[in-house]
N, C-alpha and C positions, 0 to 999 in steps of 0.2 A: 330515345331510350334504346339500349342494346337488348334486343329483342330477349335472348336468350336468356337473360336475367330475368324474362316475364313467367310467374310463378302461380298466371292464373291457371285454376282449375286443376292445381295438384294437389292431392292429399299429403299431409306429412305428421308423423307422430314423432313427442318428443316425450322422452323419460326425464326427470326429474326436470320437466317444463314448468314447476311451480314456483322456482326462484332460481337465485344466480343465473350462470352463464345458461343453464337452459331456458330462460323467461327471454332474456337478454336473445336470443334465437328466436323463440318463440315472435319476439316483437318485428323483426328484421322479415322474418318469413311473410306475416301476415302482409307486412307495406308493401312485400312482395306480387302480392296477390295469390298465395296459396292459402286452405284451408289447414285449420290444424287441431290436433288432438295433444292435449298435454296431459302427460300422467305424473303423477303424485302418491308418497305415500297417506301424509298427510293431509284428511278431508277436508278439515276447513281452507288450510292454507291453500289448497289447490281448485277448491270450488274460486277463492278470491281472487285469486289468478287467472282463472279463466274469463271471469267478471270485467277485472281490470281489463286485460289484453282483447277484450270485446268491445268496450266500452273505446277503448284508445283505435282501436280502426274502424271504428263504426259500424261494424256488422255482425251481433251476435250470430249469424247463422253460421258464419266462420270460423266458431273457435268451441270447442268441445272439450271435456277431461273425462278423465277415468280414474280414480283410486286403486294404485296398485299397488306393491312389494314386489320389486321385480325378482328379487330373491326365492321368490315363490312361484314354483312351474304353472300352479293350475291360474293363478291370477293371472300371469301373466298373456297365457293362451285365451283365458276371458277379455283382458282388456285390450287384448289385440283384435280379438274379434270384432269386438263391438266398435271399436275403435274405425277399424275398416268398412266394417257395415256403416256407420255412419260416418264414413268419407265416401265412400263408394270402391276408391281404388288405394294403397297405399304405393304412393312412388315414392318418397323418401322417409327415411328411419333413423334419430337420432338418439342411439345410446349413448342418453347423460347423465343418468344416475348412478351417483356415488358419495361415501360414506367416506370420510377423511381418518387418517390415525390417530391414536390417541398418546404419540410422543413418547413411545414405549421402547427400550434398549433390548437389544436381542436376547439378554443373559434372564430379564426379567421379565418376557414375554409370555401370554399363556396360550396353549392352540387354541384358543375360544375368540381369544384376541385377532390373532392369524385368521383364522377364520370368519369371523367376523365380518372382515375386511374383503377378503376372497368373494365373500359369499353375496353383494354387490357390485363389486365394481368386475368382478370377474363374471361370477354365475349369473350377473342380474345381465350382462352386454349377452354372453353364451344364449341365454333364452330369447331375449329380444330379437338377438340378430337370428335365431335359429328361426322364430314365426315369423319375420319379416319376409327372411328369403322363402319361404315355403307360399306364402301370400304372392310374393313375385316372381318366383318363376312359376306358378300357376296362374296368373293373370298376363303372364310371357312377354309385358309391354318393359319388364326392366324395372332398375329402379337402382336408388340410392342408398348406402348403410355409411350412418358414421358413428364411432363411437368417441367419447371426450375421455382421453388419457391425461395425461401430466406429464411436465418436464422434469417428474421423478422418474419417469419411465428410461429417463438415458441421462443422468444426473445422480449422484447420490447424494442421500439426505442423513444424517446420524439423526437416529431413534425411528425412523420412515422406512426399515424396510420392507414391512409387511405391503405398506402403503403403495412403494416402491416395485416391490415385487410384482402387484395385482395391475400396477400400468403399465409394464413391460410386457406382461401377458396378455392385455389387450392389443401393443401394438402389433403381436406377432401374429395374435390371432387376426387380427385384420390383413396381416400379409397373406395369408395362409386364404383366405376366405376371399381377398382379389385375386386368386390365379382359379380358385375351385369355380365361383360364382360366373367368372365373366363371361364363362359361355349360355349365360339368362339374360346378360344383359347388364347385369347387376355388379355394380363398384363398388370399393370399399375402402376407405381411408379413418383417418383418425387424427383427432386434434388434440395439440399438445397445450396448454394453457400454461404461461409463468403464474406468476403472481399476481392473484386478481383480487379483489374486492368483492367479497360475498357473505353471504354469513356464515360457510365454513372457517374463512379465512380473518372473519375481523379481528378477533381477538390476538393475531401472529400481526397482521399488518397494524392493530394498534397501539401494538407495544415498543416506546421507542426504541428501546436496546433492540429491540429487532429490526425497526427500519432503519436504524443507523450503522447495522449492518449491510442490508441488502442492497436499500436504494443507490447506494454508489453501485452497483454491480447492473444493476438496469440502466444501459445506455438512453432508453427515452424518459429516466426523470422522473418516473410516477409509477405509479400503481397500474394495472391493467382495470377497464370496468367491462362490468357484462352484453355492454353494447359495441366491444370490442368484437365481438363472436360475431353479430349478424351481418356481414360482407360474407366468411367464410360460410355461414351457413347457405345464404342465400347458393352462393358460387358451388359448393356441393352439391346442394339441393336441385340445379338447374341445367340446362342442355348444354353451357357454358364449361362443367366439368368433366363433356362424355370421356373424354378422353385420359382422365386424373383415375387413377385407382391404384391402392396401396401404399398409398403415400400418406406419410406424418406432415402436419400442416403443425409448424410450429408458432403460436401467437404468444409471447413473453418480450415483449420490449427489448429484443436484444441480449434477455439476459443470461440465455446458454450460450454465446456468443464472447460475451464481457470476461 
C-alpha cells in the first residue's frame, strides 16, 4: 500500500455526509482509515447514515454526525466544535453541502430564489471553511479544505444561473483562500462533479429526453456515481496531495471536454 494514502488517525468532517457524493466520500475515507464526522441537515436521514457507514467499516467508534444548517452561523460554529472535540484534531474539511436550482429563467426569478441558493452553497462553504481554518491554523499541524462545486461553475446551463453563479463563487473562493491559508499549512481546492446520480439529480438523469441528450456528450457512457468521489477524497484528504492547492479537480466523465 502507498503509504501516503494511509488515513489512519486523521480526523475529517464532511457537510452534507448524509447522502450523495458526500456519503460516497464519506465511505472512501473511512476504508481509508480515518475517522469522521458527517453533518446533515436532516436528523433522521443523517443519524441513518451515520449508522450505515458504521456498520459498513466495522467500527462505530469511527464515524460521528451532527445536525446542521450550514447556512446558519451559530450551528455551524456548534457543529464544528463538537465535531472537533470529538475527533480530537480536524485535518481535513469537506464543504459538501448544497441545494440545487429550481429550473428558474432569469426574467422570472425572485431574489428569494437567488438567494436561496447563495445562502448554501456559498454562505454554508464561507462558514465551514472559515471554522475550519481558524481550528487549523491554531492547532498549526495543517490541514485540508475542499469544497464540492459543479461543472456549472465554468459551463453554462439555461435556467441555472443562480445555480451557476454560487459555484463559480466557490471556485474563486477557494483560489483566493490557497494563496491566504498556505502559510498554516493549509490547502485548498475544489471539486468539480459532471453528472452524477443522487437524489438531487434523479429526476434530470431519469428523464429520457434528458439523457438522450446528455449521454452522447459524456465520453465515458454513463452516469457518474457517488463512489466516483472517494479516490479524490481520499487523495485530498492525505499527505499524497501536500503539494496540490487551488486547483479544480474536475470528475465528469469527460463531459466538459466532449
Amino acid at each position: 500500500m502507498y503509504k501516503d494514502f494511509d488515513l489512519s488517525g486523521q480526523g475529517v468532517v464532511i457537510t452534507g455526509g448524509n447522502g450523495g457524493i458526500g456519503l460516497g466520500m464519506a465511505r472512501a475515507l473511512l476504508a481509508a482509515g480515518a475517522r469522521v464526522s458527517i453533518w446533515g441537515s436532516n436528523p433522521g436521514k443523517t443519524e441513518a447514515a451515520a449508522a450505515g457507514l458504521a456498520q459498513g467499516c466495522g467500527d462505530a467508534a469511527r464515524v460521528q454526525y451532527q445536525v446542521c444548517d450550514v447556512g446558519e452561523e451559530a450551528q455551524v460554529e456548534a457543529a464544528f466544535a463538537a465535531s472537533a472535540a470529538w475527533l480530537g484534531r480536524v485535518d481535513a474539511c469537506f464543504a459538501n453541502a448544497g441545494v440545487s436550482s429550481k429550473g428558474t429563467p432569469l426574467t422570472e426569478m425572485s431574489l428569494d430564489e437567488f438567494r436561496r441558493v447563495q445562502r448554501i452553497n456559498v454562505e454554508g462553504v464561507f462558514l465551514t471553511f472559515r471554522a475550519a481554518a481558524r481550528h487549523m491554523a491554531a492547532h498549526g499541524q495543517g490541514g485540508s479544505l475542499v469544497a464540492t462545486a459543479s461543472t456549472a461553475a465554468i459551463e453554462g446551463a439555461a435556467r441555472n444561473s443562480h445555480y451557476g453563479a454560487s459555484k463559480g463563487a466557490v471556485t474563486s473562493m477557494v483560489r483566493a483562500l490557497a494563496v491566504e491559508l498556505a502559510r498554516h499549512r493549509i490547502r485548498v481546492n475544489s471539486i468539480l462533479p459532471g453528472w452524477i446520480v443522487t437524489d438531487m439529480t434523479e429526476k434530470s438523469v431519469g428523464n429520457p429526453k434528458f439523457a438522450d441528450a446528455v449521454m452522447p456528450r459524456i465520453p465515458a457512457r454513463r452516469w457518474g456515481s457517488i463512489d466516483d468521489f472517494g479516490g479524490i477524497a481520499v487523495y485530498l484528504a492525505s499527505r499524497a496531495s501536500a503539494y496540490a492547492t487551488g486547483e479544480q479537480f474536475v470528475i465528469d466523465g469527460g463531459y466538459t471536454k466532449f
